[in-house]
C-alpha positions as CSV (number, residue, x, y, z in Angstrom):
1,X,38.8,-21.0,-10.6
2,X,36.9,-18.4,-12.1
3,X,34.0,-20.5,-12.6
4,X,34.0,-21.6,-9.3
5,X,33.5,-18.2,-7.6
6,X,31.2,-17.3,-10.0
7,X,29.4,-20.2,-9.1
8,X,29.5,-19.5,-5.7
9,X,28.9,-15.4,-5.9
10,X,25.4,-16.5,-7.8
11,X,24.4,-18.7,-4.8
12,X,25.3,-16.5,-1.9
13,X,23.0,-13.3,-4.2
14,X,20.5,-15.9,-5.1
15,X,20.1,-16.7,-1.0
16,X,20.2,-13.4,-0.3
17,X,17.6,-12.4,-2.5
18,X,15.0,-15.3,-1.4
19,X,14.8,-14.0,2.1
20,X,14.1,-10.3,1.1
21,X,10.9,-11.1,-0.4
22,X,9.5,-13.0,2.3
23,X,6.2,-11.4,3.6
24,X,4.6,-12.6,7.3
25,X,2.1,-15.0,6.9
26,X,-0.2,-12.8,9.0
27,X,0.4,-9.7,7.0
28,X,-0.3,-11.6,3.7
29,X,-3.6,-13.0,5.4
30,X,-4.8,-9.3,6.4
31,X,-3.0,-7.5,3.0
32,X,-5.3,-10.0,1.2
33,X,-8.3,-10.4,2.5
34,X,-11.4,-8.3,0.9
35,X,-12.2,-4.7,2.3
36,X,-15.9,-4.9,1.6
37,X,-18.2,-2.4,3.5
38,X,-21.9,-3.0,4.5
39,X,-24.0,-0.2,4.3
40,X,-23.8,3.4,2.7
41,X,-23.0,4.7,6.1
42,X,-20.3,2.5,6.9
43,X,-18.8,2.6,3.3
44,X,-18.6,6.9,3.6
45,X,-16.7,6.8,6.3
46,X,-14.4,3.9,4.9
47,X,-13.7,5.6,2.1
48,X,-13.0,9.2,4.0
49,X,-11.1,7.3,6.2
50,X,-9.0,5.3,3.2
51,X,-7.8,9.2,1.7
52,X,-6.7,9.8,5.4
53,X,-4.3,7.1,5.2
54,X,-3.4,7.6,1.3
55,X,-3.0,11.7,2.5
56,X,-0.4,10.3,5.7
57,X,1.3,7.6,3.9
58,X,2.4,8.6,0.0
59,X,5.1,10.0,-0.7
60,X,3.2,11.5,-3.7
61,X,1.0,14.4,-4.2
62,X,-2.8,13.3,-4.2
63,X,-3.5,13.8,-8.4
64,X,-7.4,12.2,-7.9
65,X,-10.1,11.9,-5.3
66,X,-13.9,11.1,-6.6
67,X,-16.2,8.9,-4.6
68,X,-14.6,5.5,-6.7
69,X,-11.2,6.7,-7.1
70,X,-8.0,8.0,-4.6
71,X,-5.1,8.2,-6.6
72,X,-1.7,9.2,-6.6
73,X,1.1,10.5,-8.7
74,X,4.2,8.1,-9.5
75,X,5.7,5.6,-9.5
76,X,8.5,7.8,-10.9
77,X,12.5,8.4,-11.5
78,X,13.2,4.8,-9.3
79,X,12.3,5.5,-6.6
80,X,11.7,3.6,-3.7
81,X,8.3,5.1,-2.5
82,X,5.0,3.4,-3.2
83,X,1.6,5.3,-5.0
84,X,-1.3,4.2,-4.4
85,X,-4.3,3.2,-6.5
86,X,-7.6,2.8,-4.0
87,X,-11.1,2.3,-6.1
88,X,-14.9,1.9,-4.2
89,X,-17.0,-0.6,-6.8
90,X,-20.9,-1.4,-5.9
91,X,-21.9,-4.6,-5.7
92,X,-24.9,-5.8,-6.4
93,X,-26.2,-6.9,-3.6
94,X,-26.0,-3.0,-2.5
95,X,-22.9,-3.7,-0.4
96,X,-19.2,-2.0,-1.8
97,X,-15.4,-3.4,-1.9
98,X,-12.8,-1.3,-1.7
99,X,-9.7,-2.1,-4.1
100,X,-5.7,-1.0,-3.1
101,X,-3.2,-0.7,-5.3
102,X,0.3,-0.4,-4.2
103,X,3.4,0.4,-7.2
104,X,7.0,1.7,-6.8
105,X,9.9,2.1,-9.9
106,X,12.6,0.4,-7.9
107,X,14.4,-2.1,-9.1
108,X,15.3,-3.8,-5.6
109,X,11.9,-3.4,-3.8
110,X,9.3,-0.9,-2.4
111,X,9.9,1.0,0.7
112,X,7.7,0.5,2.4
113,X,6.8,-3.1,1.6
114,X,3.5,-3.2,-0.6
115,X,2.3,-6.3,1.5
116,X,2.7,-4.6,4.5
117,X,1.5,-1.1,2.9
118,X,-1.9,-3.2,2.3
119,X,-2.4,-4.8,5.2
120,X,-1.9,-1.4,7.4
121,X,-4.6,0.3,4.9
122,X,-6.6,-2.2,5.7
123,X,-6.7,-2.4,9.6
124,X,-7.0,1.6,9.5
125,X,-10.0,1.5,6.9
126,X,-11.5,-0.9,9.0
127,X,-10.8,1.1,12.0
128,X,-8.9,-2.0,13.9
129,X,-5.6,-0.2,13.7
130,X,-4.1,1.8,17.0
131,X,-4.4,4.6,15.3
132,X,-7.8,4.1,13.4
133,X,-10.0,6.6,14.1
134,X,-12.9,4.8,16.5
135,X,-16.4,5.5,15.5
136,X,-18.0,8.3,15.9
137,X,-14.7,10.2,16.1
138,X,-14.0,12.9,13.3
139,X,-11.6,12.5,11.1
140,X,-8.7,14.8,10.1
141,X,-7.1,15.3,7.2
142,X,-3.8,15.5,6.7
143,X,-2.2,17.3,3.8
144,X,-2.1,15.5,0.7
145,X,1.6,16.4,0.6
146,X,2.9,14.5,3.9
147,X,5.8,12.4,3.5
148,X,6.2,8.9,4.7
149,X,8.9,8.5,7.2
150,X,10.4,5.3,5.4
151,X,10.2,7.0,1.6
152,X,13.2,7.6,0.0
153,X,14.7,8.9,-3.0
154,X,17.0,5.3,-3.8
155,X,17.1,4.0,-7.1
156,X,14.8,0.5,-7.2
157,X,11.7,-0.6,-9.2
158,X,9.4,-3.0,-10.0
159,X,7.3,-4.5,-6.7
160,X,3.6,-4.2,-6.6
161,X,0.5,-5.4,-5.2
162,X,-3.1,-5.1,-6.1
163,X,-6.1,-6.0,-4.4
């Protein structure tokens, strides 16, 4: 008998579990595809406009912020909350790509989802978000200390993306 709800307590967690991690098929298509800017111009104001959305978005303080690197503090104490890793590499050809890294220390997932956290970057680097700045509009900049609306202090770690 106790076997058999074992058995069965596994299965219904396992279920449960498989449909948590499921990611839209049209997030994971934006989320993955390469943020690579054309020109010097265009790759400036990618790149101010990437530490705009790292500034609204993390949880955690802004710790770096070159011309190649926007970086956060954390992961830390299991939380929840993602930090970000964003890097600018030139390529050869004179054009530049523009790397994101998502991480959070809970155990039971990221809040808010790292797929979904890349795919939002994206669209606002790009400026094809709402609200993407257009071109030609100036860009603010929020303090490196906002909060995300979804972050939270809940124990969970582990989930990451990087591309």
């Amino acid at each position: 008998m106790k076997k058999g709800l074992l058995a069965v307590l596994c299965v219904a967690a396992a279920a449960g579990c498989s449909t948590q991690g499921q990611v839209n098929p049209d997030v994971m298509q934006i989320a993955t595809t390469p943020l690579t800017c054309s020109t010097k111009a265009e790759c400036d104001v990618w790149w101010q406009r990437a530490q705009t959305w790292v500034a609204g978005h993390s949880t955690y303080k802004i710790e770096s912020a070159t011309d190649t690197l926007i970086q956060t503090a954390g992961p830390d104490g299991g939380r929840r909350a993602l930090a970000y890793q964003i890097t600018r590499t030139a390529n050869p050809d004179g054009t530049a790509t523009i790397g994101f890294a998502a991480h959070c220390d809970g155990s039971m997932g990221c809040k808010p989802n790292p797929w979904e956290a890349g795919a939002d970057f994206k669209e606002y680097v790009r400026g094809t978000a709402a609200d993407a700045p257009r071109k030609g509009e100036k860009l603010s900049q929020p303090a490196p200390t906002a909060r995300h609306p979804d972050a939270s202090g809940q124990s969970i770690s582990g989930d990451a993306i990087t591309q």
